[in-house]
Rosetta silent file (secondary structure, phi, psi, omega in degrees, C-alpha in Angstrom):
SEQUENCE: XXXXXXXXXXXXXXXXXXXXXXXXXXXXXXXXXXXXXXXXXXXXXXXXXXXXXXXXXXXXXXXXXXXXXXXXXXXXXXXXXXXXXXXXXXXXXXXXXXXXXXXXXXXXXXXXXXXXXXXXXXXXXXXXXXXXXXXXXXXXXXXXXXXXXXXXXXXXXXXXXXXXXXXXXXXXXXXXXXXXXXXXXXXXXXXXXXXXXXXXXXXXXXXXXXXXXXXXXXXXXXXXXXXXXXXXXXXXXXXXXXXXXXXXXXXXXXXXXXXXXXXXXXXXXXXXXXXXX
SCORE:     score description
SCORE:     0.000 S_00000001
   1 L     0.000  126.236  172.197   41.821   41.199  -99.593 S_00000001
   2 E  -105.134  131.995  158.096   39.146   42.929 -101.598 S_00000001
   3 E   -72.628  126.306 -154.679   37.832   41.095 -104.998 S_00000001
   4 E  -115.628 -176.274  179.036   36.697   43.788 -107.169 S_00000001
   5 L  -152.727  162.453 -147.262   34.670   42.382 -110.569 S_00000001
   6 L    36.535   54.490 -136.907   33.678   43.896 -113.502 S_00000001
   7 L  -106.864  -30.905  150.946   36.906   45.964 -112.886 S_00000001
   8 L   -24.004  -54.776 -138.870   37.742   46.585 -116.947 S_00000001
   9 L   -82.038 -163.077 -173.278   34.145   48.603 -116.815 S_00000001
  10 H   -88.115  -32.808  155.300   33.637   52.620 -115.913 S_00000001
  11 H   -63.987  -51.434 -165.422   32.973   51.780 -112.155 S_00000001
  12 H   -62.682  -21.580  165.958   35.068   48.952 -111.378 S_00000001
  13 H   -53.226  -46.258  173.224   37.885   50.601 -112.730 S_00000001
  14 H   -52.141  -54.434 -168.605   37.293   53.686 -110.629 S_00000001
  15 H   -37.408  -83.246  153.439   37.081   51.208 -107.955 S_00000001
  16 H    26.853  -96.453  163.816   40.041   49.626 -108.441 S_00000001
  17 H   -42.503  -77.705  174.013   42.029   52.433 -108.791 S_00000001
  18 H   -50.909  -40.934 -173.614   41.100   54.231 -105.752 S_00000001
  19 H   -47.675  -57.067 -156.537   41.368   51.102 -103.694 S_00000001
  20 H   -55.546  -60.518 -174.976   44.733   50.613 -105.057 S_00000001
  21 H   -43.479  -58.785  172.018   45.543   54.467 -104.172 S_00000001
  22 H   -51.623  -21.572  158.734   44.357   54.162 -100.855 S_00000001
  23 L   107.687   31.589 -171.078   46.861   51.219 -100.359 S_00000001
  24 L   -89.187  172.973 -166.855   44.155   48.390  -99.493 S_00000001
  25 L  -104.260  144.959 -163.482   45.009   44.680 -100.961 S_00000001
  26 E  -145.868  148.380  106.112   42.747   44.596 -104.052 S_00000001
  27 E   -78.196  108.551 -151.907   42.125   41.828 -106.622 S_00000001
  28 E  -103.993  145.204  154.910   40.819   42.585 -109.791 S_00000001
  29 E  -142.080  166.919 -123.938   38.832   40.009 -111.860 S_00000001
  30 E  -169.103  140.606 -167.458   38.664   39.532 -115.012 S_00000001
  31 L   -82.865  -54.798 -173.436   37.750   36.817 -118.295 S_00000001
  32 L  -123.374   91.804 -174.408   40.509   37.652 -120.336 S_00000001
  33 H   -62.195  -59.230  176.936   43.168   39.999 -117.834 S_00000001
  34 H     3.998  -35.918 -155.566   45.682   39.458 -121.024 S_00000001
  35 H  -108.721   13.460  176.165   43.839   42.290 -122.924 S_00000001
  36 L  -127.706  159.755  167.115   44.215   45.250 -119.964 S_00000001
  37 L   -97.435  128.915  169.686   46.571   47.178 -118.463 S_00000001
  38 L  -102.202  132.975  176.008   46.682   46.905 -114.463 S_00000001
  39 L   -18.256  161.313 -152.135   47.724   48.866 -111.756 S_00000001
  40 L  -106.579  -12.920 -167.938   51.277   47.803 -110.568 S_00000001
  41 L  -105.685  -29.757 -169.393   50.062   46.981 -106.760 S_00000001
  42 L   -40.256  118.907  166.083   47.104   45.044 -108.153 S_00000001
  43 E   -90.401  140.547 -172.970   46.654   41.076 -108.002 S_00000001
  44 E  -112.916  135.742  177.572   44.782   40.017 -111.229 S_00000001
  45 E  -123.418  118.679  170.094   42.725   36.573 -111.379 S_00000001
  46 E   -64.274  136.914  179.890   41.146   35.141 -114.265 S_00000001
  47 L   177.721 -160.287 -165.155   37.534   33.717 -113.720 S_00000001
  48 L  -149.413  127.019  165.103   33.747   34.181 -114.595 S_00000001
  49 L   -42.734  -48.547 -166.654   30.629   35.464 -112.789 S_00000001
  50 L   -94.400   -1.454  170.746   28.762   33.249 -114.898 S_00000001
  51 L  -131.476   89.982 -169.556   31.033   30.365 -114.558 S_00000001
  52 H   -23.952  -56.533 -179.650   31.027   29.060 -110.792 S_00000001
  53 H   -46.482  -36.118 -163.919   33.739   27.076 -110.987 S_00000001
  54 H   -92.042  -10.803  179.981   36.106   29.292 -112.089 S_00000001
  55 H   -69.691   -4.428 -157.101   35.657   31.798 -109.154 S_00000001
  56 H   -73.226  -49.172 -176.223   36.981   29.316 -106.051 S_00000001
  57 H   -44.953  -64.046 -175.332   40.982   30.776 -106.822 S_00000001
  58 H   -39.517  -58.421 -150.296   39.735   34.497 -107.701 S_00000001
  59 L   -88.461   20.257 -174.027   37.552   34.237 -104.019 S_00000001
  60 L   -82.199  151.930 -176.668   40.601   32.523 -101.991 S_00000001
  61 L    76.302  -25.197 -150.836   41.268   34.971  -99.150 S_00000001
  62 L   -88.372  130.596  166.514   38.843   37.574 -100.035 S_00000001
  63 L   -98.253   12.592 -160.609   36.809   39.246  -97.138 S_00000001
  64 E  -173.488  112.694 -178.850   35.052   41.405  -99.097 S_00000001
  65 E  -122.708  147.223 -168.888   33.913   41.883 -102.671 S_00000001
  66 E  -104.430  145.364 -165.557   32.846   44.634 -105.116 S_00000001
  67 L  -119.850   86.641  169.780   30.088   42.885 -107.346 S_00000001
  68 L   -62.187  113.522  171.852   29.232   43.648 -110.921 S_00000001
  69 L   -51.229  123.396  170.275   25.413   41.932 -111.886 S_00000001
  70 L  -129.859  120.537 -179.723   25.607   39.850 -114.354 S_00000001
  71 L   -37.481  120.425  173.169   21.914   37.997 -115.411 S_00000001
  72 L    64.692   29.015 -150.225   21.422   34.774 -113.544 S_00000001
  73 L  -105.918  -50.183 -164.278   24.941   34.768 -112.266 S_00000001
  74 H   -40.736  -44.519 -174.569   24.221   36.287 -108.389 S_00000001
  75 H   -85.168   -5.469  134.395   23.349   33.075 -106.757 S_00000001
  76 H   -39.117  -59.863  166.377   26.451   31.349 -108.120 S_00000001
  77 H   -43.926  -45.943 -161.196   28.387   34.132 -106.968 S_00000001
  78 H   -85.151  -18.666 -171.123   26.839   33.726 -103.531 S_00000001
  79 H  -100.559  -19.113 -168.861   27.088   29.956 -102.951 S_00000001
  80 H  -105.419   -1.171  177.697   30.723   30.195 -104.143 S_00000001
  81 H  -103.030  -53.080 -176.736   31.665   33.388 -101.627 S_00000001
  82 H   -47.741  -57.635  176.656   29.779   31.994  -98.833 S_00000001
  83 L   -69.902   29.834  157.264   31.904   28.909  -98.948 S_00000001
  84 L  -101.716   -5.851 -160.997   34.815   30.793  -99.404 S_00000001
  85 L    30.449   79.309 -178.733   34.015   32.948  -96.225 S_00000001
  86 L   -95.814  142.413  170.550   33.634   36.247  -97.882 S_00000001
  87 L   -82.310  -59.295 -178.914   32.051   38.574  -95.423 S_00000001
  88 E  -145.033  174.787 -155.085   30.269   41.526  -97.453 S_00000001
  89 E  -167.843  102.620 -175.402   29.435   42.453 -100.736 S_00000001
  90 E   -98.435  106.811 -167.170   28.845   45.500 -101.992 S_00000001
  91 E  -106.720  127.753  154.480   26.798   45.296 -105.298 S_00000001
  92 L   -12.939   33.184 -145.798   26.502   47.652 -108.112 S_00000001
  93 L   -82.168 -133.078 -157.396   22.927   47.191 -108.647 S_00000001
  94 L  -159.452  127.414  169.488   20.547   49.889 -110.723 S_00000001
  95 L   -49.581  -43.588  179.910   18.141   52.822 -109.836 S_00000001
  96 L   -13.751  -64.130  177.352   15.417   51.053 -112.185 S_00000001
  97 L     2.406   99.246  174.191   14.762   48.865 -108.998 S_00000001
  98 L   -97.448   99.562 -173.890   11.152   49.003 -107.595 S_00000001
  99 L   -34.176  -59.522 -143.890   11.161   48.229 -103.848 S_00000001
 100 L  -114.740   20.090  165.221    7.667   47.848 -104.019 S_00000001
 101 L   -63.847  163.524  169.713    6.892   46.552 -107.511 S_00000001
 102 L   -89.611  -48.537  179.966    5.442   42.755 -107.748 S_00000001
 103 L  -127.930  128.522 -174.201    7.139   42.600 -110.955 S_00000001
 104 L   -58.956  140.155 -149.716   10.085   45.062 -111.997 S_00000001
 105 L   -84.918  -66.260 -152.229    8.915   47.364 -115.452 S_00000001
 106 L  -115.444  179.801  164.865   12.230   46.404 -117.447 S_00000001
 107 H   -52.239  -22.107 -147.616   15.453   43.937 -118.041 S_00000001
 108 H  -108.288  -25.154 -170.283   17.714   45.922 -116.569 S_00000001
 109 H   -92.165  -22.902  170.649   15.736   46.512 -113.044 S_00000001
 110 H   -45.048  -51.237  155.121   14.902   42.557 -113.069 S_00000001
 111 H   -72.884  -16.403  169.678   18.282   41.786 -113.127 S_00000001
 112 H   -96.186  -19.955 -177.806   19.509   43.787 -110.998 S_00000001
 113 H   -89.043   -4.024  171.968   16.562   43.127 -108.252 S_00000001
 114 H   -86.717  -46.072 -167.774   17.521   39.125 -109.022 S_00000001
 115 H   -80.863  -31.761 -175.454   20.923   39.715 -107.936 S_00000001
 116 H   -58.670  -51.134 -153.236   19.516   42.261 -104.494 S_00000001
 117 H   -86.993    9.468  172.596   17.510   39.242 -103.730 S_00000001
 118 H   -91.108  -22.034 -177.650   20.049   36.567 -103.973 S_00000001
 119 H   -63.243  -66.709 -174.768   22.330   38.830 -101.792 S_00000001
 120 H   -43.504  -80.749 -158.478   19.211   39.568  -99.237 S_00000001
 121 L   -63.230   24.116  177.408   18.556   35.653  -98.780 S_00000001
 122 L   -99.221 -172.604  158.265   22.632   34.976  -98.287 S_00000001
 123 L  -104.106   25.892  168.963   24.699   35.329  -94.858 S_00000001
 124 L   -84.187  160.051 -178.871   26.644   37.740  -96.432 S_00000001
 125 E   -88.333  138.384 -167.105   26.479   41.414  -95.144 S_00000001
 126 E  -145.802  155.537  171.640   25.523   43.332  -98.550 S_00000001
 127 E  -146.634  152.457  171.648   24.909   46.977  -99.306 S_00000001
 128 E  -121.823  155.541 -154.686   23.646   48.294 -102.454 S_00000001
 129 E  -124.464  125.368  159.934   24.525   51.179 -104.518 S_00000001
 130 L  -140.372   91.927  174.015   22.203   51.999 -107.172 S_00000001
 131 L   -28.687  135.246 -173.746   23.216   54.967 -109.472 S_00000001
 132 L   -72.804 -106.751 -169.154   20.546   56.838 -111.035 S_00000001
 133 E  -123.063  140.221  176.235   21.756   57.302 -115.122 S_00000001
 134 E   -76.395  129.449  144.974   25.720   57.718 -115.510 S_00000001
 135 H   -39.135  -46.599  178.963   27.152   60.338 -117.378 S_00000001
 136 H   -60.825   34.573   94.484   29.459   58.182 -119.285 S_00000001
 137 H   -33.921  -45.846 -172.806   26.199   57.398 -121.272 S_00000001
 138 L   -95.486   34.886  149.916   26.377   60.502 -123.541 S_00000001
 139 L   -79.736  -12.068  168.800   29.791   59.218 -124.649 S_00000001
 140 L   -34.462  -54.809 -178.339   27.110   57.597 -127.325 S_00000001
 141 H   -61.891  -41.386  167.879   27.222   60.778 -128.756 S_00000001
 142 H   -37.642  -26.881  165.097   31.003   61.333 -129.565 S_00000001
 143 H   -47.751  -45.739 -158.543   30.720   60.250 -133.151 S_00000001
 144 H   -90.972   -2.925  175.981   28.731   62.923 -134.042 S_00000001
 145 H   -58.486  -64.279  174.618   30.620   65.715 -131.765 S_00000001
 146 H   -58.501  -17.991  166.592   33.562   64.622 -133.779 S_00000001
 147 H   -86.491  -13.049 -170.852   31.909   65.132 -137.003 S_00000001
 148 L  -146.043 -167.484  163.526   29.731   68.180 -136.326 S_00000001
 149 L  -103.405   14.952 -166.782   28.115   70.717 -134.263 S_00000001
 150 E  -136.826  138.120 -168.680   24.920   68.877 -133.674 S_00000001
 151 E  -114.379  116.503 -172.448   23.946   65.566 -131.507 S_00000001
 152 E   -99.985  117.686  158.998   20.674   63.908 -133.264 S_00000001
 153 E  -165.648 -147.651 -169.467   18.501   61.636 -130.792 S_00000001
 154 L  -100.902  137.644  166.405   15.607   61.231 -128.862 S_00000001
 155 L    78.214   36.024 -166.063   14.074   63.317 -126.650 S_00000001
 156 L   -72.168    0.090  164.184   15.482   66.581 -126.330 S_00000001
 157 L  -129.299   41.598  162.920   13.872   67.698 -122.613 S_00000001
 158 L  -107.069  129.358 -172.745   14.258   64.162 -121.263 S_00000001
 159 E   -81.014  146.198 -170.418   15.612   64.759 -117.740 S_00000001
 160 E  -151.757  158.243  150.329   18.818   63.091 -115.553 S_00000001
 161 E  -119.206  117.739  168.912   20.745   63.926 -113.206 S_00000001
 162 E   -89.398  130.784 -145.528   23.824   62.414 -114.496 S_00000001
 163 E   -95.572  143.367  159.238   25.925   60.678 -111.899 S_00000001
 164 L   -67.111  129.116 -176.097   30.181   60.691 -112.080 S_00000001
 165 H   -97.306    8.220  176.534   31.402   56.951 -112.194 S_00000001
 166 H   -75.144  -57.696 -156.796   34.265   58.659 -109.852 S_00000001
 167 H   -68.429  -96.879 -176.449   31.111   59.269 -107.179 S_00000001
 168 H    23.975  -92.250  163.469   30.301   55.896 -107.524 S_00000001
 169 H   -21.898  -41.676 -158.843   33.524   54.289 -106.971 S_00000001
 170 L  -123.789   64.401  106.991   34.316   56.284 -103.513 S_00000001
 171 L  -104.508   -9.932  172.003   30.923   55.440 -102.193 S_00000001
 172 L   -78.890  -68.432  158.217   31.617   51.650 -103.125 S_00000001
 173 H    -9.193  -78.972  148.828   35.019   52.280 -101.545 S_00000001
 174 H    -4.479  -73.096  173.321   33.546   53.363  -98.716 S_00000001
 175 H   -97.597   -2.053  134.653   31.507   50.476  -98.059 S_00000001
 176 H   -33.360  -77.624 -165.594   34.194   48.363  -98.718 S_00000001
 177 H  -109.498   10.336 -174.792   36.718   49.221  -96.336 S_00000001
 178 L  -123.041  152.946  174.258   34.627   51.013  -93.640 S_00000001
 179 L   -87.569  161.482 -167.314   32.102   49.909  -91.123 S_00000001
 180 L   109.375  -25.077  173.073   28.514   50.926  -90.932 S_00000001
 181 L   -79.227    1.551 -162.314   27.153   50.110  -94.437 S_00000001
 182 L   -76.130  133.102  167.800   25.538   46.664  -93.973 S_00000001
 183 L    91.638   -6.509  165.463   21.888   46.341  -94.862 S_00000001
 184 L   -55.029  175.014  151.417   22.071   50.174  -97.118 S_00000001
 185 L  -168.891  130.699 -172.762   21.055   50.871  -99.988 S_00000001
 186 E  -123.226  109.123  163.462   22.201   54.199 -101.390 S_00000001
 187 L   -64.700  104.857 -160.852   20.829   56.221 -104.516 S_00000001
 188 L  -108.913  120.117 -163.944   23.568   57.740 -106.360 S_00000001
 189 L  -131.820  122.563  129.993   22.251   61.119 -108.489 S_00000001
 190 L   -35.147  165.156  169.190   24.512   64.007 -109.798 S_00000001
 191 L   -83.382   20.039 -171.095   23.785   67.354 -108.141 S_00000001
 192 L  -179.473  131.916  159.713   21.543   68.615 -110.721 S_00000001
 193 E   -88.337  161.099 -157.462   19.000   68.008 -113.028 S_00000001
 194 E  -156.614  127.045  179.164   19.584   68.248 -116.764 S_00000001
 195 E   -82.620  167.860  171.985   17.941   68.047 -119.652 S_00000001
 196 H   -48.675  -27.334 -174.228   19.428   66.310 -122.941 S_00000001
 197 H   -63.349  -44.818 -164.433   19.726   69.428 -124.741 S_00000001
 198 H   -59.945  -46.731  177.117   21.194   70.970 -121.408 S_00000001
 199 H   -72.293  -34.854 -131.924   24.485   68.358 -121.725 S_00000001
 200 H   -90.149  -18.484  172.843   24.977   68.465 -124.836 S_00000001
 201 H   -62.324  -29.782 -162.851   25.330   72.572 -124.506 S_00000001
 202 H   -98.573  -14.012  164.934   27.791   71.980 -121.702 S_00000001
 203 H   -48.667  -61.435  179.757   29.853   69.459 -123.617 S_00000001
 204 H   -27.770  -79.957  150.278   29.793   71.955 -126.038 S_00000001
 205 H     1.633  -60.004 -159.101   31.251   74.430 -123.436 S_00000001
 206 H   -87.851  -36.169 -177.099   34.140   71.963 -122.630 S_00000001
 207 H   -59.135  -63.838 -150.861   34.790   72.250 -126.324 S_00000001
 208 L   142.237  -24.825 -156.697   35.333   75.344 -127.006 S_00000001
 209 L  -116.124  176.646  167.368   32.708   75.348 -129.525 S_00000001
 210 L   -70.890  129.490  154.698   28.546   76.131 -129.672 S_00000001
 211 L  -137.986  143.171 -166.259   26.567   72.440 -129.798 S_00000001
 212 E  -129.567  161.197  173.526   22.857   71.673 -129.988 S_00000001
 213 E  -118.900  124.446 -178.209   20.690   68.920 -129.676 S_00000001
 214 E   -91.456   96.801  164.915   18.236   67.753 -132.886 S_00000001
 215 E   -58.359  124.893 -137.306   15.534   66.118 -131.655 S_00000001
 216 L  -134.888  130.072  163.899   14.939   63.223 -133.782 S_00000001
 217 L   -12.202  139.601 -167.739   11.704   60.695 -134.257 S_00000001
 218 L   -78.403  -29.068 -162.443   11.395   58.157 -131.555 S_00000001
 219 H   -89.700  -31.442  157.644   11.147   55.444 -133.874 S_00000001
 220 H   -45.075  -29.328 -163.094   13.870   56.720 -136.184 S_00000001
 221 H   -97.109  -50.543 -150.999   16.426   56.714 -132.738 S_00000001
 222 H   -79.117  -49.803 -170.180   15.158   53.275 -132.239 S_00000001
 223 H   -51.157  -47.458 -138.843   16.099   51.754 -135.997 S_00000001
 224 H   -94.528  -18.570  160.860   19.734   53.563 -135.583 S_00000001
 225 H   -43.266  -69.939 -167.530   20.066   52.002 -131.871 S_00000001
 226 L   -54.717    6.371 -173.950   18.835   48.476 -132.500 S_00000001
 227 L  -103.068  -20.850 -158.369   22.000   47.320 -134.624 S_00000001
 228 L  -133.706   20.374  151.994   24.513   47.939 -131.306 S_00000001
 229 L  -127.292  169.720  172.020   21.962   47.678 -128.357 S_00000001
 230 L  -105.681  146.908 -171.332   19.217   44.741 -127.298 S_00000001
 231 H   -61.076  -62.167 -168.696   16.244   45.591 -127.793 S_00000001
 232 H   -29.099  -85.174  173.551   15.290   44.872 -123.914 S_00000001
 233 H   -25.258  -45.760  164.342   17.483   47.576 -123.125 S_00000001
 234 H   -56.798  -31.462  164.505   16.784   49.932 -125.663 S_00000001
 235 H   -81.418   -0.438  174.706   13.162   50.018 -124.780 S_00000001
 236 H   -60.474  -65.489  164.603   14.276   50.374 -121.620 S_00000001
 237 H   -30.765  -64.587 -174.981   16.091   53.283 -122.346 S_00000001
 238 H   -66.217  -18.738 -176.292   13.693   54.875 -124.773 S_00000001
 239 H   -73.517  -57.245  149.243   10.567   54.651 -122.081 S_00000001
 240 H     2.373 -109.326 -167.037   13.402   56.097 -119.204 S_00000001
 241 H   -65.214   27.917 -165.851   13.305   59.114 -121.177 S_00000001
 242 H  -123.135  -75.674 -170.618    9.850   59.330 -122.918 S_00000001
 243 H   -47.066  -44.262  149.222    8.697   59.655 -119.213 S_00000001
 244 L   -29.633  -13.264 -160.509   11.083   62.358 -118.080 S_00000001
 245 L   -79.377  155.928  166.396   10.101   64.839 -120.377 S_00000001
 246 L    67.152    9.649 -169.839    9.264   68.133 -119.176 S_00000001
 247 L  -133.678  153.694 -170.551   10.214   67.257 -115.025 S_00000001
 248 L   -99.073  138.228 -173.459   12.625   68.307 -112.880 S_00000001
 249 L   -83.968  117.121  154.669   14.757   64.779 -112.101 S_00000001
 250 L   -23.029  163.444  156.252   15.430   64.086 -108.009 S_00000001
 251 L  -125.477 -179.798  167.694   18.416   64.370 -106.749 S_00000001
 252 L  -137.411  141.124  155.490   19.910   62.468 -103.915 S_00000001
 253 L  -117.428   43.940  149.511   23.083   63.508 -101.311 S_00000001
 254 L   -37.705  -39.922 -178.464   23.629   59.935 -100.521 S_00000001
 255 L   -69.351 -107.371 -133.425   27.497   60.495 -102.343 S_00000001
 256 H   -55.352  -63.896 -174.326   28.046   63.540  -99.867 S_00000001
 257 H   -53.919   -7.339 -174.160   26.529   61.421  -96.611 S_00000001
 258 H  -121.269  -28.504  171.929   28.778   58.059  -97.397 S_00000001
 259 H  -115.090   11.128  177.177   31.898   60.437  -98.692 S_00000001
 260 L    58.166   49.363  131.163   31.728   63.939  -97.042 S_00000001
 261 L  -151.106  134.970 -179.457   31.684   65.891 -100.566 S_00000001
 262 L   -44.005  173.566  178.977   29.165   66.455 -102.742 S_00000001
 263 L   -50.431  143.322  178.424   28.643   65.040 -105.990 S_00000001
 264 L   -94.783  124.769  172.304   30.785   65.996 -109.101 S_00000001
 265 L   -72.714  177.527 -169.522   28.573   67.793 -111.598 S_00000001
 266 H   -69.058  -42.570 -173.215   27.986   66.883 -115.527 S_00000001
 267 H   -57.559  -41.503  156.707   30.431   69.864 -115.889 S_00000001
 268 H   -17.242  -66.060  178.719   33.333   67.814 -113.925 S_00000001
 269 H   -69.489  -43.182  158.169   32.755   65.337 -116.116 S_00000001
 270 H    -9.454  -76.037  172.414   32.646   66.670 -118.453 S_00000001
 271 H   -56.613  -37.195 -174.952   35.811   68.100 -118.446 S_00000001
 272 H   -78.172   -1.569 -155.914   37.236   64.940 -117.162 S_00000001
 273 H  -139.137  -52.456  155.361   36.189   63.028 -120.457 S_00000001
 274 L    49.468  -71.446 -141.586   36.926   66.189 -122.855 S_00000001
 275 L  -103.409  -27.160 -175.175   39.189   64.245 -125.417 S_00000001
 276 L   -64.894  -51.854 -165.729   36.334   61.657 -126.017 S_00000001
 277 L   -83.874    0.000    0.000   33.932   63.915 -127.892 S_00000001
């Protein structure tokens, strides 16, 4: 039995799904399952990352779990899978990550390098996947697709390679149900870097129609941000891309070495998301 968590979100879903496809025994879990729809082969458990207690039912059986970070959560999770005798755990964690920082630059790589190291100091076998910046980020931008031709932000040469939460998924998969993964850690990159202006042209593309990107005051991005993100994050975000400007982004072909095909480009997605903008 695999437990998958966060499985509502744009990975775990993928996850999910494919598990489900592939015909493995999957358990998705979930605070309120009530409000989703689930696959038909699926077992669904109600529980909490962040609430120990509620995990011993969800983690009955399970040899193997896919693990969304949730702040200060991991080493619950870990004290309640080891005594449940979960084997491995493949966690979701975050390119931010600094192997070799003393202290990690933002919230988002803190939390995710709190959860590596509760994982590291378990007996569980763990591998970690940490995705550069997901495409499904410039669904931000669908408001203004649907109202116009032009997407107003920050930063109009700040560089990504944006990553497919499909690619994700079947490298998570992967180290799920196959042997050989224990002790990774895999960087998950699109094939190509791209600046903002450069998606917003190829969204455009997928329309049908010509779209540009207005670069817009940093501090100006931050006021229209700050009502529907926290502020950690958001400065996360805005430094991300203040630093990016003008550079060609790595890439990684971790996705092609753990699934034998390369990476799905921004144009995939593109295409695959279409209806949103």
């Amino acid at each position: 039995m695999i437990l998958v968590t966060g499985a509502t979100g744009n990975v775990g879903r993928n996850v999910l799904e494919q598990l489900v496809e592939q015909g493995h025994s999957v358990r998705a879990l979930s605070r309120a399952p009530q409000d989703s729809a689930w696959p038909a082969e699926a077992e669904v458990a109600t529980g909490d990352l962040a609430d120990t207690a509620s995990l011993e039912q969800a983690l009955t059986g399970v040899e193997t779990v896919f693990l969304f970070a949730v702040p200060g959560a991991t080493a619950g999770f870990v004290a309640a899978a080891e005594k449940a005798g979960v084997r491995k755990v493949v966690l979701l964690s975050s390119g931010a990550v600094d192997d070799d920082a003393e202290a990690q630059s933002d919230l988002i790589a803190a939390y995710h390098h709190e959860a590596e190291q509760a994982l590291r100091g378990s007996s569980l076998e763990w591998t970690f996947l940490r995705p550069q910046v997901f495409a499904a980020n410039t669904l931000m931008w669908a408001g203004q697709t649907k109202a116009g031709d032009v997407v107003r932000g920050a930063y109009a040469e700040a560089a990504s390679a944006p990553v497919h939460e499909a690619d994700i998924a079947a490298v998570a998969v992967a180290a799920l149900t196959q042997d050989g993964h224990g002790g990774q850690i895999y960087w998950l990159t699109g094939p190509e870097s791209l600046t903002h202006a450069d998606q917003a042209r190829i969204i455009g593309e997928a329309l049908g129609r010509p779209l540009s990107y207005q670069e817009l005051p940093v501090e100006a991005v931050r006021q229209a941000l700050s009502a529907h993100v926290p502020a950690p994050i958001l400065d996360a975000m805005l430094t991300l891309w203040a630093g990016s400007v003008g550079r060609q982004v790595p890439t990684t072909a971790d996705i092609e070495k753990v699934t034998g095909r390369p990476a799905r480009s921004f144009h995939s997605w593109v295409r695959d998301h279409a209806s949103a903008f």
